[in-house]
RODO-997670 format. One record per residue (C-alpha): chain; x, y, z; residue in one letter. Coordinates in steps of 0.25 Angstrom, whole numbers. Layout:
<pts>
PT kette  east north    up rest
PT     A     X     Y     Z    a
...
</pts>
This chain:
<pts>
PT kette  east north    up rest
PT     A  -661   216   224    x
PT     A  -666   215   239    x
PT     A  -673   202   235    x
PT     A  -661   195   230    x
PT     A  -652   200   240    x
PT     A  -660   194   252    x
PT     A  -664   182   243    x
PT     A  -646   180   243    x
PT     A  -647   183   258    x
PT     A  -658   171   260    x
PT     A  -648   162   252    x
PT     A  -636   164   260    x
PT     A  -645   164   273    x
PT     A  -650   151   270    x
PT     A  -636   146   264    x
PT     A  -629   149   277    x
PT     A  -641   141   284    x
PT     A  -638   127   276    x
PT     A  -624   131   277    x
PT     A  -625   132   292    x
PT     A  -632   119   294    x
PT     A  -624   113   286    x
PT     A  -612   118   294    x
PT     A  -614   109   306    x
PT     A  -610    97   297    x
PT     A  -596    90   295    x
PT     A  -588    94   284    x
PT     A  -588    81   274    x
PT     A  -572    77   273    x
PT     A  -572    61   267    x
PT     A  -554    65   266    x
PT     A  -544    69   256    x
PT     A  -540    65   241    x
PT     A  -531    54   243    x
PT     A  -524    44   235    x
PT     A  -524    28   237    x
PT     A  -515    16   234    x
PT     A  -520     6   224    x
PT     A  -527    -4   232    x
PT     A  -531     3   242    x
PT     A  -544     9   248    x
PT     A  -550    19   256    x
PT     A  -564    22   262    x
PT     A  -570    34   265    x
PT     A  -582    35   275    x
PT     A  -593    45   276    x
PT     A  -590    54   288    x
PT     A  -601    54   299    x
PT     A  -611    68   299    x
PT     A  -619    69   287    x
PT     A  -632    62   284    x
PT     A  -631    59   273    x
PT     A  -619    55   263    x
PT     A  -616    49   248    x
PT     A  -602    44   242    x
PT     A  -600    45   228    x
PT     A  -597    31   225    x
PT     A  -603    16   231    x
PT     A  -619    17   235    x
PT     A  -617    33   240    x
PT     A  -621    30   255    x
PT     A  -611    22   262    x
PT     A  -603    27   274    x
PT     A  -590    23   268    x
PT     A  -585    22   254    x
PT     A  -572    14   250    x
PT     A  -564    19   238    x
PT     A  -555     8   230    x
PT     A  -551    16   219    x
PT     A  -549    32   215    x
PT     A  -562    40   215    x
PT     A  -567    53   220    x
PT     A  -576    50   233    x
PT     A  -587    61   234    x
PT     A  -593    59   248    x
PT     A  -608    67   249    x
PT     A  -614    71   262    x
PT     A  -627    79   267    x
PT     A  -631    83   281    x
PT     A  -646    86   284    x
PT     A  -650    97   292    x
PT     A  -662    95   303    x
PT     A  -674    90   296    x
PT     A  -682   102   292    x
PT     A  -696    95   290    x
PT     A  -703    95   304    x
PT     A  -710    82   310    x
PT     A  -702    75   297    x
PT     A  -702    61   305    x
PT     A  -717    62   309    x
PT     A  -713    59   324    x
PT     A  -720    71   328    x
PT     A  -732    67   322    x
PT     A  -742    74   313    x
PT     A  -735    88   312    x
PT     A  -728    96   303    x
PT     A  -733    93   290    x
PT     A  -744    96   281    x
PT     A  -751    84   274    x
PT     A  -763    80   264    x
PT     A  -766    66   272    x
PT     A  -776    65   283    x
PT     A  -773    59   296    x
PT     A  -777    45   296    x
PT     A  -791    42   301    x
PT     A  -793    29   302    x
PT     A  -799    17   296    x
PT     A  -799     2   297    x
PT     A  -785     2   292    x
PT     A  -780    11   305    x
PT     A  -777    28   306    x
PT     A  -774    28   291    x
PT     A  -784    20   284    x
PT     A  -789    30   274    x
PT     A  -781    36   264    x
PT     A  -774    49   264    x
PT     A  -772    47   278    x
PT     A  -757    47   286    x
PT     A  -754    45   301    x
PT     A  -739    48   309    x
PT     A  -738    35   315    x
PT     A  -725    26   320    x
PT     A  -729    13   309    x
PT     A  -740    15   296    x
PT     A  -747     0   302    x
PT     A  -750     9   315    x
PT     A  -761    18   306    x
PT     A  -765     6   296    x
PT     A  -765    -9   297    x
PT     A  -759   -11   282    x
PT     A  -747    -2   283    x
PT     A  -734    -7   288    x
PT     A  -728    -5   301    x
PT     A  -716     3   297    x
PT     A  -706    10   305    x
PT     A  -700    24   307    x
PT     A  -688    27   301    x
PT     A  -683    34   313    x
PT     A  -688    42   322    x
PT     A  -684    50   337    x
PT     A  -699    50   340    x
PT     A  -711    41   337    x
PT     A  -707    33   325    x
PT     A  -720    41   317    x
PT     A  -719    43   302    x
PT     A  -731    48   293    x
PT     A  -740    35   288    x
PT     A  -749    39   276    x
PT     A  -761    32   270    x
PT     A  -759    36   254    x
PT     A  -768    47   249    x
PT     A  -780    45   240    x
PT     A  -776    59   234    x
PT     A  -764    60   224    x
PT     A  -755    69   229    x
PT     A  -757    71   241    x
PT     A  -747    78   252    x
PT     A  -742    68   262    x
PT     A  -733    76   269    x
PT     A  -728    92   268    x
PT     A  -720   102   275    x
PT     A  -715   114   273    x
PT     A  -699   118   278    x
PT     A  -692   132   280    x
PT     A  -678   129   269    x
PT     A  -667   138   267    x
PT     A  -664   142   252    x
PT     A  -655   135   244    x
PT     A  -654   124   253    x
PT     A  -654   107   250    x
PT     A  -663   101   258    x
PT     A  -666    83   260    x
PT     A  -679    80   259    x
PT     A  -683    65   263    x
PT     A  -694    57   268    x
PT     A  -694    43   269    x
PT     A  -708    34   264    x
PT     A  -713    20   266    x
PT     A  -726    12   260    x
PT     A  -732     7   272    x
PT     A  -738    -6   265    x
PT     A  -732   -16   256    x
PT     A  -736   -12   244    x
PT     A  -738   -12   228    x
PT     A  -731    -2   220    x
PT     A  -744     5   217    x
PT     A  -748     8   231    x
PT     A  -735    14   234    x
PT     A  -732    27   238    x
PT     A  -728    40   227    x
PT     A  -724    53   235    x
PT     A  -719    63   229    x
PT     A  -710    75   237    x
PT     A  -711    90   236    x
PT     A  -704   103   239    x
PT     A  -713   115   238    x
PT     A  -721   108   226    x
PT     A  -710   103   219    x
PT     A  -708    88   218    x
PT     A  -693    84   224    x
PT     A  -688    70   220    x
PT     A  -696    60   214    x
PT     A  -708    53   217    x
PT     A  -706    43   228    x
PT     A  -711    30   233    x
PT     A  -708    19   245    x
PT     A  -706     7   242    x
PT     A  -719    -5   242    x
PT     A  -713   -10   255    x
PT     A  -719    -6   269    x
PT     A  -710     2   278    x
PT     A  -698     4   269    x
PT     A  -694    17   270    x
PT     A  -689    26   259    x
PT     A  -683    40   258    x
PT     A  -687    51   248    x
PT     A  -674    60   249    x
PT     A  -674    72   239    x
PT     A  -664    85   240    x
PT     A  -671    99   240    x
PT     A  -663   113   237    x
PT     A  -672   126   243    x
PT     A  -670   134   233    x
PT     A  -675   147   236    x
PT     A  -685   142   246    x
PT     A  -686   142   259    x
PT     A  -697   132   263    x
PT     A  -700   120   257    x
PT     A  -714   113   258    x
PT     A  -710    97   257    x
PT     A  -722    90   253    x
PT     A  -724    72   252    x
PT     A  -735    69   240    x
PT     A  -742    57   239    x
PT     A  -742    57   223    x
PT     A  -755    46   221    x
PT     A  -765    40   229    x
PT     A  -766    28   221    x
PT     A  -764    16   230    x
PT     A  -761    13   244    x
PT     A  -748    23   245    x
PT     A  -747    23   258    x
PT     A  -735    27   265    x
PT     A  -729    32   277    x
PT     A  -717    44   278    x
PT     A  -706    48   288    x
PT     A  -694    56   289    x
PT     A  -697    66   281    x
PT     A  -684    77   282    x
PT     A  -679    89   277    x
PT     A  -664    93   277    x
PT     A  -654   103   275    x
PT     A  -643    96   267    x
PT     A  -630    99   272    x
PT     A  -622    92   258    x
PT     A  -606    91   258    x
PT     A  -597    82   249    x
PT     A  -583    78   249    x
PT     A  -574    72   238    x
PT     A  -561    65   240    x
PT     A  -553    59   227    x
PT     A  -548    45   230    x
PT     A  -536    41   220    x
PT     A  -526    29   219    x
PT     A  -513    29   216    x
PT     A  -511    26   200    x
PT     A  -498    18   203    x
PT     A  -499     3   203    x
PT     A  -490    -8   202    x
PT     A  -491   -22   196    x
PT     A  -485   -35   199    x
PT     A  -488   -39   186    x
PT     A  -495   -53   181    x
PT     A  -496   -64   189    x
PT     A  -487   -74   182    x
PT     A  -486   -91   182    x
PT     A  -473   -96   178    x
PT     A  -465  -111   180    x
PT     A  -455  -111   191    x
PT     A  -443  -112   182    x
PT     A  -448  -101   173    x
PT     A  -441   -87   177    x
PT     A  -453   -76   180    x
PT     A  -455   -62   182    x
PT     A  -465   -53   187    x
PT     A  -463   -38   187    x
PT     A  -469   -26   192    x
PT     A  -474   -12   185    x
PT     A  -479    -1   192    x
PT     A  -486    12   185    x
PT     A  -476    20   192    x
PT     A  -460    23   190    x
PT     A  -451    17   199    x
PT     A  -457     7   205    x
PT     A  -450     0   218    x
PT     A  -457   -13   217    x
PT     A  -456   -24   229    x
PT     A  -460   -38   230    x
PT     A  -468   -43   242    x
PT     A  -460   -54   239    x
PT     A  -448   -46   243    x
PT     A  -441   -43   229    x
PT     A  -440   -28   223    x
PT     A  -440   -26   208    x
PT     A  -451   -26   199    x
PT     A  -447   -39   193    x
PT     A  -446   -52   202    x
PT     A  -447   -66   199    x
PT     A  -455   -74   207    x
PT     A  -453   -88   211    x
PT     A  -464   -94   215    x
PT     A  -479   -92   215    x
PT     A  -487   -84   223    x
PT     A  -491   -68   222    x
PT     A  -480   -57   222    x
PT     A  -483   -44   227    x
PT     A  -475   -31   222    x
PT     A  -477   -17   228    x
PT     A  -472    -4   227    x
PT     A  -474    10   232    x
PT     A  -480    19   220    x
PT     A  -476    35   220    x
PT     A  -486    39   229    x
PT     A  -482    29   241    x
PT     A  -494    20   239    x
PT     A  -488     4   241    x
PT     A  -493    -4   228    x
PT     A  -493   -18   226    x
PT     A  -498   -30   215    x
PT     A  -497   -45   216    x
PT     A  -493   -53   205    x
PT     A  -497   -69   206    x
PT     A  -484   -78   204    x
PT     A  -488   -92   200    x
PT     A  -475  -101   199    x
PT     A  -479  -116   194    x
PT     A  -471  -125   202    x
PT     A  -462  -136   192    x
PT     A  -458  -148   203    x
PT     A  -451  -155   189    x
PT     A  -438  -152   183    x
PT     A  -427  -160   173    x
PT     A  -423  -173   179    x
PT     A  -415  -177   167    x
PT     A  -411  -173   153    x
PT     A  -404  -182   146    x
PT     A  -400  -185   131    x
PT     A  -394  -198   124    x
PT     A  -384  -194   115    x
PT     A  -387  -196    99    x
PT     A  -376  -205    90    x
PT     A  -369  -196    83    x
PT     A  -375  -194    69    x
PT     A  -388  -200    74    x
PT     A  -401  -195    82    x
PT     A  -402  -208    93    x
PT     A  -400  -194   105    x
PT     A  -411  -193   113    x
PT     A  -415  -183   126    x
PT     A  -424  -185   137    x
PT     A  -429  -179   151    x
PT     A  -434  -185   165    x
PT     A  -441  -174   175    x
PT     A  -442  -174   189    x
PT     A  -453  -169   200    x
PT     A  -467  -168   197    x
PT     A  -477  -162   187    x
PT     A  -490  -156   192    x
PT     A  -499  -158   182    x
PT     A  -496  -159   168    x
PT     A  -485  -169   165    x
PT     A  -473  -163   159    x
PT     A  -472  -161   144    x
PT     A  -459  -163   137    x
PT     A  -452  -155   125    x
PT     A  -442  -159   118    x
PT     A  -434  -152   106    x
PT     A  -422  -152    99    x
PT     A  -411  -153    94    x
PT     A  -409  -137    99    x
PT     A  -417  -127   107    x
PT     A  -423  -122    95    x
PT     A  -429  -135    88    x
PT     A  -443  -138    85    x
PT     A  -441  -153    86    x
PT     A  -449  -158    99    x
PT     A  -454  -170   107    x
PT     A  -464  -170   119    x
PT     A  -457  -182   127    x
PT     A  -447  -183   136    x
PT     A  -437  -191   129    x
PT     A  -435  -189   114    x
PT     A  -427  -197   106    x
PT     A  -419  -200    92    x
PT     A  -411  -186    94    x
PT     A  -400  -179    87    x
PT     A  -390  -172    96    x
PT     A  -391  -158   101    x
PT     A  -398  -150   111    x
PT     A  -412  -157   115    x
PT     A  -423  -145   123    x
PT     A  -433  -151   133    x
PT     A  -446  -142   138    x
PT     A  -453  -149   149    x
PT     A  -465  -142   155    x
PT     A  -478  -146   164    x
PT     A  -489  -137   167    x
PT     A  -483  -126   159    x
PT     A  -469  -125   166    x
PT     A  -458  -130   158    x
PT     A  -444  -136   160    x
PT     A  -433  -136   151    x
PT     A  -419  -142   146    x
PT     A  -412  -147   136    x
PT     A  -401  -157   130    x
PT     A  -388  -160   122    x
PT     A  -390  -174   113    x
PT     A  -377  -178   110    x
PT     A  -370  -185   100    x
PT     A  -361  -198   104    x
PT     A  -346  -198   102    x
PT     A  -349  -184    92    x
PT     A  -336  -180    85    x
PT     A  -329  -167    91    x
PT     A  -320  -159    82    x
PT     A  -306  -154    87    x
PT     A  -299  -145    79    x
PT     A  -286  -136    82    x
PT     A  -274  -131    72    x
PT     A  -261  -123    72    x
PT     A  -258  -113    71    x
PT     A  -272  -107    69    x
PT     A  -267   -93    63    x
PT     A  -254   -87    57    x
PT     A  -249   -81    44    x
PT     A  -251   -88    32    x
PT     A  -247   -98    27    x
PT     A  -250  -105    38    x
PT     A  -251  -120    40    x
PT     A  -260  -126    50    x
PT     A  -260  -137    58    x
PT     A  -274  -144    61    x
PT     A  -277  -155    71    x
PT     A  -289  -164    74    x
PT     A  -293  -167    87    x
PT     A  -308  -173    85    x
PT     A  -313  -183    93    x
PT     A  -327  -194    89    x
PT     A  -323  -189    74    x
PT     A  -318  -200    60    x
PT     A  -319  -189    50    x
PT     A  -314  -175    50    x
PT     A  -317  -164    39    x
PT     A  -306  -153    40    x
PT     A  -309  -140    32    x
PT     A  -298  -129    32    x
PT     A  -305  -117    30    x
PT     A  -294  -115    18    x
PT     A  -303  -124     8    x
PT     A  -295  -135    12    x
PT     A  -303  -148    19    x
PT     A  -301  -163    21    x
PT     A  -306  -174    29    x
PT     A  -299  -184    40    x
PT     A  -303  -196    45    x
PT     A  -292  -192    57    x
PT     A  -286  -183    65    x
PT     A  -276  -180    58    x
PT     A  -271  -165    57    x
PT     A  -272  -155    46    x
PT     A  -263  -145    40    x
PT     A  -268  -134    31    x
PT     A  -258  -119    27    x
PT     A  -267  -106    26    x
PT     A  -259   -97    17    x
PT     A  -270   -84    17    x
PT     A  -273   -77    26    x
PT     A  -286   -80    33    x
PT     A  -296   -87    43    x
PT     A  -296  -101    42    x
PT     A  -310  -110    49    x
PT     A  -303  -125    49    x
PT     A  -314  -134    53    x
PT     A  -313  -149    58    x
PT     A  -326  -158    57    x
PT     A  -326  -170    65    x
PT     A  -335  -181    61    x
PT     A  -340  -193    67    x
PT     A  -352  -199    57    x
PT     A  -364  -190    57    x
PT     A  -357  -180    68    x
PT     A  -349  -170    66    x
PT     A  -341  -158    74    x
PT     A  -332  -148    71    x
PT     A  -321  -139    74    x
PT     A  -313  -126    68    x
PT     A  -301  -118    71    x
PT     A  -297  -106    63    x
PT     A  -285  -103    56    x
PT     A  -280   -90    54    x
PT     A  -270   -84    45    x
PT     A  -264   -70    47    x
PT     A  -257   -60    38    x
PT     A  -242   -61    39    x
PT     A  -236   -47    45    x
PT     A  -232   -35    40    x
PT     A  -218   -28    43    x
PT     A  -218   -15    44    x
PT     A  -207    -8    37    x
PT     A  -195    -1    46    x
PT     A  -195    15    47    x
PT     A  -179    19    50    x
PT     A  -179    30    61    x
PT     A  -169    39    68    x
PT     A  -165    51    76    x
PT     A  -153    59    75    x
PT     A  -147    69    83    x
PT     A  -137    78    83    x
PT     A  -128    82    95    x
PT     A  -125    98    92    x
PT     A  -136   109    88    x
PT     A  -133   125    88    x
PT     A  -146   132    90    x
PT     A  -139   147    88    x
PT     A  -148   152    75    x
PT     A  -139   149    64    x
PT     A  -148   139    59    x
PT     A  -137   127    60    x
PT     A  -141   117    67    x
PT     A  -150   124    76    x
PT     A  -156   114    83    x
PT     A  -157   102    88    x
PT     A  -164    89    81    x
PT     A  -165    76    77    x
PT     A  -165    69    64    x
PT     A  -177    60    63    x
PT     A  -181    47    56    x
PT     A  -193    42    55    x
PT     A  -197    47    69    x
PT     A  -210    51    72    x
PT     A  -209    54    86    x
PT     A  -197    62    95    x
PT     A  -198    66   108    x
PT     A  -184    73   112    x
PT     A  -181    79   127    x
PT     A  -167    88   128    x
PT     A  -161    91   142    x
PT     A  -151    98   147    x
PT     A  -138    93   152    x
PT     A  -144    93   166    x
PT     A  -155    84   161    x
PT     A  -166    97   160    x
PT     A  -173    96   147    x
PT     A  -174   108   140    x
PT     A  -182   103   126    x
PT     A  -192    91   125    x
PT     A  -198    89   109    x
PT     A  -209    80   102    x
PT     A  -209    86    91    x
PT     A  -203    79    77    x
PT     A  -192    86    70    x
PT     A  -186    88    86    x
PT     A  -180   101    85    x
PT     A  -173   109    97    x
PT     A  -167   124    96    x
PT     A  -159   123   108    x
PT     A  -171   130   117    x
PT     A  -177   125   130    x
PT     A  -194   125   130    x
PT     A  -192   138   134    x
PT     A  -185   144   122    x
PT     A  -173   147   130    x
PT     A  -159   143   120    x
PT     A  -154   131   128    x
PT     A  -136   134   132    x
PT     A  -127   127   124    x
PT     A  -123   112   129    x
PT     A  -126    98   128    x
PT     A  -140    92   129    x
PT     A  -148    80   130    x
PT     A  -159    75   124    x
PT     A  -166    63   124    x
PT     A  -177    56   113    x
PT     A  -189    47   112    x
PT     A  -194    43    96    x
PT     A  -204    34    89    x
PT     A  -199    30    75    x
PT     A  -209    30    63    x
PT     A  -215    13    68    x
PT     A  -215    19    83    x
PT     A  -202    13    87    x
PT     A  -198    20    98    x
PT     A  -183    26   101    x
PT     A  -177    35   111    x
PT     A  -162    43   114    x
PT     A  -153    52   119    x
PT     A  -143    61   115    x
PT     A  -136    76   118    x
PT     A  -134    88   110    x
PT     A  -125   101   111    x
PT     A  -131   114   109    x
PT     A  -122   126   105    x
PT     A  -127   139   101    x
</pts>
């Protein structure tokens, strides 16, 4: 139980170490969620104070990354610690590490002639005349890196050190490695890196080039441990690997990340289609958006979602979608420019009877292009019968329909062949209606017409070579079409009236009515002559008002039989004298009457 307890209190000592180093560090903030227009941009840039950083998306590395379209942006950072491996640059010379290479001893080639040897120097062509003269990477002293002339043993340790660690910690191992000759892929390099015996990353090789410099990097967790023994094996001695090594670290890594969710807004707008059309064609173009409600308005200074353009060039609609962003979308108007119209559109009339009419049609301006073509057809709008020319000819009278059209834009027209001297047809009688039998006068007034063909519309017809008038008696009852054709050779025309003849009327039969009255009523009880009424004939509605002698009524009625007991509304027995009444009556037909009169009351 002691064991473990103090094996927890290491964890959370070493822990709170790597969490105090990387305290010092700036907290990674890259900003908020946050919502774009369509269209629009925004870049985010890695923050200054970290070593190293990755994005998510593009190549990783760069500084800046510019986001076009929703995603969620992950930007990873590290930060690492001072440099735990001692004399890692090599610019405090031959110290601080453990190897199984001899020092150079010399030769005819320089310091490291023989094989197995390795030199610090400041360029690999200083310690043997075939290497290259290749450059630190960096340095605050001399410039020195550790130049090696490859082992004859396999395996052999080129470079080891052992480092104090805290538990449960990630560590960056790197070490950068060039060939120090150009050279053939046999005779390059093969290292392999270790931690404590065990092989971390893979095996790695410089490239054939002389003084290209290239990093191992590999991430190492402590475990448990609380040293590490790094250790650089030269895997073969096949060859002439030899290479030179520098900047060997060992770091603390201080990792953070940060996320941000980049969206658009979903609403969008579109102008539609872009659209060609003739200029003397009538076009649209109307907006839509995704969104309800939309206030649309024209860069060209219109509002609505439907305009019509009228003349070429791009039209540019906007509107502001719910969540305040500014939305816009062109459409491409192409209007084709038609510098010719109608000069004339003429007809010669046809003989009447005959087809000797003819149409035809002169244009003014200017085609750009193709020539016009011209259609012809007719007689009537809808009437398959066309000719491609501008002048047709042997026609019948009617409506002629002309299409002209050049470079797809068309023109149109039309018009009337008429006949010569046609007849015209005039017809009018009296009376036109009345009750049977009636007799009707008819009179002619045609005009271009020698013959005339009358139908009566009772059975009754005849011709006229005239214009004389016709008399005719309808004795049914009835509707009557009379029609007058007027006839000049082969043409024709004609003209109607209608004659109507109505039921005779019927006389009602007479109702007698009438109103008596008499002058005396005793309303005492003895059931003689009680009351007050009047004798009625055929009356079917009274309205009667009685009044006193100072003219105050004391008894108004509506009711058939009228009856008055002498009373007032109130019931109260009226005092005997004379009274007055007055009376406004319908009879059975609703004629309407009216009178006066008095009547004595004695009880």
């Amino acid at each position: 139980m002691k064991k473990k307890l103090l094996g927890l209190m290491f964890a959370v000592l070493a822990w709170s170490t790597a969490e105090s180093q990387c305290g010092q560090y700036p907290v990674l903030n890259i900003g908020n969620d946050t919502m774009l227009c369509q269209g629009e941009s925004v870049t985010y840039t890695v923050p200054s104070g970290y070593d190293s950083y990755n994005w998510n998306i593009g190549t990783g590395n760069q500084t800046s990354v510019t986001i076009t379209s929703p995603t969620t942006l992950i930007l990873n950072v590290a930060n690492y610690t001072q440099n735990l491996v001692v004399n890692g640059d090599f610019e405090s010379g031959d110290n601080g590490f453990t190897t199984g290479y001899g020092p150079g001893t010399g030769g005819s080639f320089g310091l490291l002639t023989n094989p197995s040897t390795y030199a610090i120097t400041t360029s690999p062509n200083l310690v043997h005349n075939n290497f290259g003269a290749c450059s630190d990477l960096g340095t605050t002293g001399p410039g020195n890196m550790m130049v090696v002339n490859g082992s004859d043993v396999p395996n052999t340790t080129v470079w080891s050190q052992t480092i104090t660690v805290d538990p449960s910690t990630d560590y960056s191992f790197s070490a950068w490695v060039t060939s120090v000759e150009n050279i053939t892929q046999p005779n390059v390099a093969i290292l392999q890196f270790f931690i404590d015996g065990v092989q971390i990353g893979p095996v790695f090789s410089p490239t054939l080039l002389s003084c290209d410099w290239q990093q191992f990097s590999q991430i190492w967790n402590s475990g448990s441990n609380t040293s590490a023994t790094i250790s650089i094996v030269a895997q073969v001695s096949s060859g002439n690997n030899d290479f030179a090594l520098d900047n060997i670290t060992f770091n603390t890594i201080c990792p953070q990340s940060d996320t941000i969710v980049i969206s658009y807004d979903p609403a969008q707008i579109s102008a539609g289609p872009d659209i060609t059309f003739c200029e003397n064609e009538p076009e649209t173009i109307t907006a839509t958006a995704n969104f309800a409600n939309p206030n649309f308005t024209w860069v060209s200074g219109q509002t609505g979602a439907t305009i019509a353009p009228t003349s070429s060039g791009n039209y540019v609609v906007q509107a502001v979608s719910p969540n305040g962003c500014t939305l816009r979308d062109t459409v491409e108007v192409t209007v084709n420019a038609m510098p010719w119209d109608f000069d004339t559109v003429a007809q010669i009339p046809s003989e009447c009877g005959t087809n000797t009419g003819a149409v035809y049609v002169l244009m003014n301006g200017t085609f750009n292009g193709q020539q016009p073509i011209y259609t012809w057809n007719g007689p009537g709008a809808n009437n398959p019968n066309q000719i491609n020319a501008s002048v047709w000819q042997n026609l019948s009278p009617g409506w002629y329909y002309i299409d002209v059209e050049s470079n797809g834009c068309h023109r149109n027209d039309s018009v009337l062949v008429t006949p010569l001297n046609p007849p015209v047809a005039d017809l009018s009688a009296t009376p036109t209606s009345g009750y049977g039998p009636l007799s009707v006068s008819f009179t002619n007034g045609s005009t271009n017409a020698n013959s005339f063909d009358w139908n009566f519309g009772n059975g009754n017809a005849t011709t006229t070579t005239d214009l004389s008038s016709q008399n005719q008696v309808y004795d049914s009852v009835g509707t009557y079409l009379v029609t007058l054709v007027a006839v000049n050779g082969n043409c024709t025309d004609t003209a109607s009236v209608l004659i109507t003849v109505i039921p005779p009327p019927v006389i009602p039969p007479i109702v007698p009515v009438d109103l008596k009255t008499p002058n005396i009523f005793t309303p005492n009880g003895d059931n003689v002559n009680d009351f007050f009424t009047f004798e009625l004939l055929n009356i079917k509605s009274l309205d009667v008002t009685i009044v006193n002698r100072w003219g105050n009524p004391v008894y108004t009625s509506s009711t058939i039989p009228f009856i008055w007991n002498g009373k007032d509304a109130a019931g109260n027995m009226m005092e005997d004298g004379v009274y007055f009444y007055k009376y406004t009556a319908k009879g059975a037909q609703d004629e309407p009457f009216e009178g006066q009169g008095f009547v004595q009351l004695i009880k």
